[in-house]
LORO-233661 format. One line per 2 residues: number of its first residue (from 1); their letters; for each residue z, y, x of N, C-alpha, C. Coordinates in Angstrom, 3 decimals, m for minus. Layout:
NUM) A) Z:Y:X:Z:Y:X:Z:Y:X; ...
***
This chain:
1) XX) 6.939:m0.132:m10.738:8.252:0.211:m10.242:8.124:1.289:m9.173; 8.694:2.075:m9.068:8.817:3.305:m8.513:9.141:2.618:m6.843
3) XX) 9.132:3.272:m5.956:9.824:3.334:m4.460:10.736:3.487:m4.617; 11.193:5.087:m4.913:12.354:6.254:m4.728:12.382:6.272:m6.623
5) XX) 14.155:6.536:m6.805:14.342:6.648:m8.424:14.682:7.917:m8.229; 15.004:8.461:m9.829:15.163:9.718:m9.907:16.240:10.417:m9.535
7) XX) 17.169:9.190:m9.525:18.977:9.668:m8.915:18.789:9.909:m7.507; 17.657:9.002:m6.505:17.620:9.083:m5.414:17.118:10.707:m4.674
9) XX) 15.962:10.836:m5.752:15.244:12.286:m5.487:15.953:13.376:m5.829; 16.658:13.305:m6.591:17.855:14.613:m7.104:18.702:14.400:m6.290
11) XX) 19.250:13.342:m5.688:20.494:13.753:m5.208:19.807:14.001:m3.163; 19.049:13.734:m2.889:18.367:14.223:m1.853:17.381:15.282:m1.776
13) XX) 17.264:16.093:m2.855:17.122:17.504:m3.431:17.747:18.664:m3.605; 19.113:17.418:m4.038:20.523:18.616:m3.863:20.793:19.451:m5.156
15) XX) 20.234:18.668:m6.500:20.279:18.970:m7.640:21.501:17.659:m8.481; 22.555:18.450:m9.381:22.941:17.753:m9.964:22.670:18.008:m11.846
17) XX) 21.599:18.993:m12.010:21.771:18.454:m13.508:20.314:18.288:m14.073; 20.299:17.714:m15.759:18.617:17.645:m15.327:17.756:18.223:m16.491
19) XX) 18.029:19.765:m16.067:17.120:20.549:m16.136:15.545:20.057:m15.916; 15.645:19.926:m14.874:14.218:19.293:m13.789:13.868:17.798:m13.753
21) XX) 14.532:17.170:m14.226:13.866:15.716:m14.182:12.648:14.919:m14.424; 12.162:16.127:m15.858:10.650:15.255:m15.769:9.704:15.959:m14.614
23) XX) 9.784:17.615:m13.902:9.734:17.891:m12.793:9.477:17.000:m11.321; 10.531:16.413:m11.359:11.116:15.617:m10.282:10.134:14.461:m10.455
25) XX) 10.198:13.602:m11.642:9.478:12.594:m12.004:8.250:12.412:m11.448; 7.648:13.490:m12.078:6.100:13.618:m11.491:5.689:13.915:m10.815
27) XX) 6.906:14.723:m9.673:6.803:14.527:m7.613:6.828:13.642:m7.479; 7.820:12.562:m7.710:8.089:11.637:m7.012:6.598:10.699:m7.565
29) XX) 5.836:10.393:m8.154:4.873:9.854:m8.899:3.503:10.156:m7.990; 3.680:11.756:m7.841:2.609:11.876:m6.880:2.695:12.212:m5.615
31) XX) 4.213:12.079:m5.124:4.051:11.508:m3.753:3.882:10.193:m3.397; 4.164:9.049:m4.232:4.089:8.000:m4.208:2.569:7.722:m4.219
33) XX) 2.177:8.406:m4.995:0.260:8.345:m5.314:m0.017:8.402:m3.901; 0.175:9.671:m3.153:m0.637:10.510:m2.177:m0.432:9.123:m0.746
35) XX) 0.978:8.974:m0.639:1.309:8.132:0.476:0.639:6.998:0.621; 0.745:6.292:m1.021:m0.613:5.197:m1.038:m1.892:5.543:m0.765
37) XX) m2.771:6.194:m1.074:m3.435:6.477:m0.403:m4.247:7.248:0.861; m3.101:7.938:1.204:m2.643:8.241:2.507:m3.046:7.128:3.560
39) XX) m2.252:6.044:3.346:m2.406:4.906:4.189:m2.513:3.523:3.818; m3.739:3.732:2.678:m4.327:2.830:2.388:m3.450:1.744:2.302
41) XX) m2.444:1.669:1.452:m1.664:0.431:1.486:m1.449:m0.055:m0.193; m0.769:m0.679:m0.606:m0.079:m0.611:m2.081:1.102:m0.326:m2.051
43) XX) 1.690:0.405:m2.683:3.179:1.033:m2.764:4.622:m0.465:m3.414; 3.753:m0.410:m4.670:4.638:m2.102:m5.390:3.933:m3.011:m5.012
45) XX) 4.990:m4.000:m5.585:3.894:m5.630:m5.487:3.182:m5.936:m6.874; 2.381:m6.271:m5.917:1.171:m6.648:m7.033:0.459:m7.970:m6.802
47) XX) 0.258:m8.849:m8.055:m0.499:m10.153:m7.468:m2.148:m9.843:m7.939; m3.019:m9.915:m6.404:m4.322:m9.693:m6.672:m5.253:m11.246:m6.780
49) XX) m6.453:m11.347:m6.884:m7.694:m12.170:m6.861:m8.903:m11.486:m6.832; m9.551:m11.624:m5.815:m10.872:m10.869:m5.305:m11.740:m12.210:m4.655
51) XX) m12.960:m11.695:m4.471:m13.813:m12.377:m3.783:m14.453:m11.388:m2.648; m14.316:m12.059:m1.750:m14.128:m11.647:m0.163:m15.324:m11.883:0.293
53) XX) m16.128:m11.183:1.043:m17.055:m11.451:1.969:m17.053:m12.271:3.330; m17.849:m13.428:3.380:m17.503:m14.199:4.723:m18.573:m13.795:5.754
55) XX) m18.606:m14.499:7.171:m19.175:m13.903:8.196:m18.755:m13.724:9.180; m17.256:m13.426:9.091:m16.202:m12.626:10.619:m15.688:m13.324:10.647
57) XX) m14.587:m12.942:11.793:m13.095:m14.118:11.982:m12.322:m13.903:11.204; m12.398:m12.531:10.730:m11.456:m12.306:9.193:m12.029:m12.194:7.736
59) XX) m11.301:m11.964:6.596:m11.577:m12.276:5.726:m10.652:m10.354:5.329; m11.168:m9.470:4.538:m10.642:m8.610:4.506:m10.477:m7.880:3.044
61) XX) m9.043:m8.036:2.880:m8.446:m7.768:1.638:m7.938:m6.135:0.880; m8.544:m5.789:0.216:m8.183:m4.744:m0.377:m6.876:m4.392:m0.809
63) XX) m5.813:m4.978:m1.578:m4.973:m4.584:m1.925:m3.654:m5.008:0.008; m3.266:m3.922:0.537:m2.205:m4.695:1.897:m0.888:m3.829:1.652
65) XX) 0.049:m4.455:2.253:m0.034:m5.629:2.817:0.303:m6.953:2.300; m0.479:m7.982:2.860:m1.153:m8.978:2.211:0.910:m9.453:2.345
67) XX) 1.599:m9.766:1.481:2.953:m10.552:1.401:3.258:m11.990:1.357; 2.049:m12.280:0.515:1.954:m14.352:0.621:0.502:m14.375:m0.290
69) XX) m0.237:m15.617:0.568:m1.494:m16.143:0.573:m0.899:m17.343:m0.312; m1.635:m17.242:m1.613:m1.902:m18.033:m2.473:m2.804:m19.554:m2.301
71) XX) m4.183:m18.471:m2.239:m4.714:m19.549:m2.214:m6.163:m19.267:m1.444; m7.487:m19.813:m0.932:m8.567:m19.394:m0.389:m9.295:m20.596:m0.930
73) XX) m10.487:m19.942:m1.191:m11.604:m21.368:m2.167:m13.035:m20.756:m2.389; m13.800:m21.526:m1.714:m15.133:m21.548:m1.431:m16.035:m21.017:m3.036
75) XX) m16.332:m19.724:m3.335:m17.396:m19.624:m4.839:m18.404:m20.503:m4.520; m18.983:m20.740:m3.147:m20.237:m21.685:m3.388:m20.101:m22.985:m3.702
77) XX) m18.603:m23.502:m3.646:m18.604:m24.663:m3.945:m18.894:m26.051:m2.732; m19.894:m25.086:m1.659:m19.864:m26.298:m0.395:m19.235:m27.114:0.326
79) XX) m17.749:m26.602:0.125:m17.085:m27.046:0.804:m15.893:m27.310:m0.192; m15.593:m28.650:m0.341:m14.517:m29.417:m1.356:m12.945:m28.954:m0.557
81) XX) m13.153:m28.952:0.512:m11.506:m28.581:1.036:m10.607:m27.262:0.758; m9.805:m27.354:0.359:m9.076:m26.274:0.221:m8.530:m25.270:1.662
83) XX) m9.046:m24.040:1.908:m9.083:m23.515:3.102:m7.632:m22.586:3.075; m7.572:m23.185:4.541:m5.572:m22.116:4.770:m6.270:m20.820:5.595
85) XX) m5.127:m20.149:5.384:m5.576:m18.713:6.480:m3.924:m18.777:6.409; m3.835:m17.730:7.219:m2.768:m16.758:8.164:m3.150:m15.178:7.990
87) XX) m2.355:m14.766:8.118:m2.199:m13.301:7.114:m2.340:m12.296:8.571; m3.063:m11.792:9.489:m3.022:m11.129:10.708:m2.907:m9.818:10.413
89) XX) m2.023:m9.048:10.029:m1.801:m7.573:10.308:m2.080:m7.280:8.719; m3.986:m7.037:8.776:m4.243:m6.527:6.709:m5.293:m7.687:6.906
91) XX) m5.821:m7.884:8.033:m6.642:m9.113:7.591:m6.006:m10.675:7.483; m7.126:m11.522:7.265:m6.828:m12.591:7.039:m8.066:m13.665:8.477
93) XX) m6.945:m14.726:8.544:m7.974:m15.050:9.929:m8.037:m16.913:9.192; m8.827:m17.812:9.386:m8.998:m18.944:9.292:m8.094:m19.891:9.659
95) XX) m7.811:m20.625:9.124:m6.603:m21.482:9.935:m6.929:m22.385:9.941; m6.029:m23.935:10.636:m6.346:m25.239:10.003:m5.193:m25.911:9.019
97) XX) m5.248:m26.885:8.795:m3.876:m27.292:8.034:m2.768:m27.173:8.394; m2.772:m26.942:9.300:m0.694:m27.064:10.280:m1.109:m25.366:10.394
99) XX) m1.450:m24.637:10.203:m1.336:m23.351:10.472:m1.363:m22.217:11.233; m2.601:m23.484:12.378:m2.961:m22.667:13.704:m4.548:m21.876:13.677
101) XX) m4.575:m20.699:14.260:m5.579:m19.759:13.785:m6.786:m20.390:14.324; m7.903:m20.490:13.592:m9.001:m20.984:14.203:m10.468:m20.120:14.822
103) XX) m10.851:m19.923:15.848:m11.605:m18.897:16.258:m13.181:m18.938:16.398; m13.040:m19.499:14.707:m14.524:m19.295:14.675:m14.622:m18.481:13.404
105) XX) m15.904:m17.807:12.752:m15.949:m16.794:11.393:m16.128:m17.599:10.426; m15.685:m17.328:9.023:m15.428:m18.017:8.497:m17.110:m17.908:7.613
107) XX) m17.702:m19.131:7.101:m19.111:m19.217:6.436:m19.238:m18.022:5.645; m21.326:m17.655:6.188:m20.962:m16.291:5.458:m21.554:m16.006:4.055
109) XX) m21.423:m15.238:3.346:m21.854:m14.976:2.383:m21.161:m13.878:1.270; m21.989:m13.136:0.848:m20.966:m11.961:0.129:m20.524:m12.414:m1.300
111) XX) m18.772:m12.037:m1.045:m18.426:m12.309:m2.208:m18.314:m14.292:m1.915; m18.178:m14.740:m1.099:m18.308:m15.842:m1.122:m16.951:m16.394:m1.023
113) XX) m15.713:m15.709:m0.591:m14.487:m16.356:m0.749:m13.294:m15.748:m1.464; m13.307:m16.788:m2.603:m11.845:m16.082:m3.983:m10.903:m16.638:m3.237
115) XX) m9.680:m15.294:m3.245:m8.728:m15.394:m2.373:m7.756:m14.757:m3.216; m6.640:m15.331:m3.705:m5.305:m14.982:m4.399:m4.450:m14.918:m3.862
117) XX) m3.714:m13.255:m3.446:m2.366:m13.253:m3.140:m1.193:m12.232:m3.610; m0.276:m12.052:m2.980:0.225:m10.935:m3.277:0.662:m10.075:m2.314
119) XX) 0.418:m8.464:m2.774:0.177:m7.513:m1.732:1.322:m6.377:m2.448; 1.604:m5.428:m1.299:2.901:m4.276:m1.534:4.157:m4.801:m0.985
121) XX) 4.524:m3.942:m1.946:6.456:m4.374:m1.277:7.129:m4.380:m2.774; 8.285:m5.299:m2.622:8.917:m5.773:m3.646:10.277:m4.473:m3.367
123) XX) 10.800:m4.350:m2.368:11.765:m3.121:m2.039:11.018:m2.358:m0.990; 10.116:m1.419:m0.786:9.252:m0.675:m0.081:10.694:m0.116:1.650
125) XX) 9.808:m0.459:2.699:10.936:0.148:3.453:11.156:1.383:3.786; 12.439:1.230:4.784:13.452:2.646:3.804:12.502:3.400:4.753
127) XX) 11.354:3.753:6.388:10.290:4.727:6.823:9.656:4.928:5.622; 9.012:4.131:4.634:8.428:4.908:3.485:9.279:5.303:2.409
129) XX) 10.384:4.960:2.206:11.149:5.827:1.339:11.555:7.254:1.671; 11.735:6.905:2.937:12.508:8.668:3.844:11.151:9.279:3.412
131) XX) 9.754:9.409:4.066:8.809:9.770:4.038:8.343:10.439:2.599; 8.964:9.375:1.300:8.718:9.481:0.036:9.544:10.738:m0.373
133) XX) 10.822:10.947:m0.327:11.526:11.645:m0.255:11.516:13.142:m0.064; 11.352:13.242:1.483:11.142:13.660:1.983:9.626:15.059:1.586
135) XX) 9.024:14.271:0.869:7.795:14.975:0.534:7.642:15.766:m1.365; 8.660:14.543:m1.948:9.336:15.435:m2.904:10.370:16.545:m2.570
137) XX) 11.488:16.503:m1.560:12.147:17.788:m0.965:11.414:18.665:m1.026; 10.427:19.006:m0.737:9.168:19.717:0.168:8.516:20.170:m0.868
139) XX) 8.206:19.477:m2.110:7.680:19.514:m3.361:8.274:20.273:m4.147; 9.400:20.060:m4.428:10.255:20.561:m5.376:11.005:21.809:m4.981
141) XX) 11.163:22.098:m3.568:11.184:23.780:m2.914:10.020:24.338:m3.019; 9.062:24.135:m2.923:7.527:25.101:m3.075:7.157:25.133:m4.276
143) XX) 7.706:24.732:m5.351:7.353:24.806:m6.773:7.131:25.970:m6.960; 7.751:27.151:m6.685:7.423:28.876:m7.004:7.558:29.316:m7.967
145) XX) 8.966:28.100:m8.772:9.845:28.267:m10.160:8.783:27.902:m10.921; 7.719:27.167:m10.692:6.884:26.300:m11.722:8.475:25.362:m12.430
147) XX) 7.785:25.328:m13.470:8.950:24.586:m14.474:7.655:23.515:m15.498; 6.513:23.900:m15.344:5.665:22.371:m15.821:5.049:22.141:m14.486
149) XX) 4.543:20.915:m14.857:3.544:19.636:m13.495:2.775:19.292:m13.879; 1.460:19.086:m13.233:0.635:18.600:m13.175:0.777:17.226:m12.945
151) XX) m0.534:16.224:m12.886:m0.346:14.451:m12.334:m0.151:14.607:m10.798; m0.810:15.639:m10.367:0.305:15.786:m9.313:0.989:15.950:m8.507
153) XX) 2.272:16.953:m9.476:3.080:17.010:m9.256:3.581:18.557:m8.615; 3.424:19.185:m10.106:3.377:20.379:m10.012:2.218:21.220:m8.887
155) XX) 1.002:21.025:m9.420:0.349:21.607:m8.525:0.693:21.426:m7.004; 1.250:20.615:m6.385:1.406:20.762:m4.850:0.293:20.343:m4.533
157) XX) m0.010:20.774:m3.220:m1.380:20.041:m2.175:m0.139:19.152:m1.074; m0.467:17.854:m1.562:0.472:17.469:m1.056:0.647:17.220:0.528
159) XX) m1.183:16.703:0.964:m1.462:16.927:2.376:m0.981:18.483:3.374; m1.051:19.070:2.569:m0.456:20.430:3.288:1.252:20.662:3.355
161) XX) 1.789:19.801:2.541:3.652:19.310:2.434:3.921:18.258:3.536; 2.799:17.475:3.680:3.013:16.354:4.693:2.354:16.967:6.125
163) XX) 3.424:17.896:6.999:3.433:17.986:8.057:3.285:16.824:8.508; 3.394:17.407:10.451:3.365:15.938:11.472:4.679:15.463:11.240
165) XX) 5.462:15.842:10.823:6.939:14.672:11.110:6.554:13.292:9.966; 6.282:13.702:8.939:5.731:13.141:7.451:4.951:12.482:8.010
167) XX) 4.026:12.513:8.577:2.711:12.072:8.632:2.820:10.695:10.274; 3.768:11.304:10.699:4.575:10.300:11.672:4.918:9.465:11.471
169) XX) 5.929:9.701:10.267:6.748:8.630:9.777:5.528:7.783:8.847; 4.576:7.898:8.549:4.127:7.142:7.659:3.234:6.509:8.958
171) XX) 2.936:6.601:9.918:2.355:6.081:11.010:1.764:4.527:11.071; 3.309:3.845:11.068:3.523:2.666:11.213:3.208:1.495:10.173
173) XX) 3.144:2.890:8.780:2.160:2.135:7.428:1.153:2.046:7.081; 0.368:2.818:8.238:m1.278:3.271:7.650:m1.907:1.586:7.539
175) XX) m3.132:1.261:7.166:m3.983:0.776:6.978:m4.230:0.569:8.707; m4.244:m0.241:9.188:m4.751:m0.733:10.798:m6.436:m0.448:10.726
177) XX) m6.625:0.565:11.355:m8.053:0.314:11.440:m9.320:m0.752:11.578; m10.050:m0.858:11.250:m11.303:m1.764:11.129:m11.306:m2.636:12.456
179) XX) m10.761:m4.123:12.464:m11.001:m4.403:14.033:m12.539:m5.188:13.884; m13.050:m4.751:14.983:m14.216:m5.722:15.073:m14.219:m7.157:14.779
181) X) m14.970:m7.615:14.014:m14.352:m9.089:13.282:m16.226:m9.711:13.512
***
């Protein structure tokens, strides 16, 4: 599922007919690309299952942001209890049963904890939609009357479309840097 639809990008483009739509399409596709990995996040929701490395106070998940914790369960098998966490920012921290964080690392071993949840956004918010937008505007004026696209998205460099205002606004979505765990 897209962020931004195509009515949204045309009509905040300032285009009403559609000449340009599969154009448009494949901005909006690879601004959506670029922003995700821009800031390391997932754009939709998605339900993941990985096996996590233990060791730290967190447990650290690839697909963020983490939306609801499924489930956490020991691959070695040592431990029969079913383990809770709490969802801290992109990591994940240990909990106990009532749902208070516990401050010790969780047993280590790589790949040692399968952890099912779901990560992205089900309606992405509207700082990353403006942002999304915003970078197709930007896209679709520098085209240079290109009328085909590339994956994406008509040849733009899209890092060079995403000034500081862009790059502002996506601020508050990046990926939280590595905390010491």
């Amino acid at each position: 599922m897209a962020a931004v639809t195509l009515e949204e990008a045309k009509a905040h483009i300032g285009i009403a007919h559609s000449a340009q739509d599969a154009v448009v399409e494949t901005m909006i596709a690879g601004a959506e690309d670029w922003i995700a990995r821009e800031c390391g996040i997932c754009l939709a929701e998605t339900t993941c299952e990985e096996d996590l490395d233990g060791g730290g106070l967190f447990l650290r998940p690839s697909c963020v942001p983490v939306t609801a914790l499924e489930s956490v369960a020991d691959n070695l098998g040592q431990y029969e209890t079913v383990y809770a966490a709490i969802v801290r920012g992109v990591l994940l921290q240990w909990a106990d049963a009532d749902g208070r964080p516990l401050a010790r690392p969780w047993p280590d071993g790589i790949g040692r904890w399968r952890v099912a949840y779901t990560a992205g956004y089900a309606s992405p918010p509207a700082g990353l939609r403006s942002a999304i937008l915003a970078l197709v505007y930007r896209a679709y004026n520098a085209r240079g009357g290109e009328t085909g696209s590339s994956a994406q998205g008509a040849n733009v460099s899209w890092g060079r479309l995403a000034d500081s205002d862009i790059r502002e606004m996506l601020r508050p979505y990046r990926r939280t840097p590595s905390a010491r765990v």
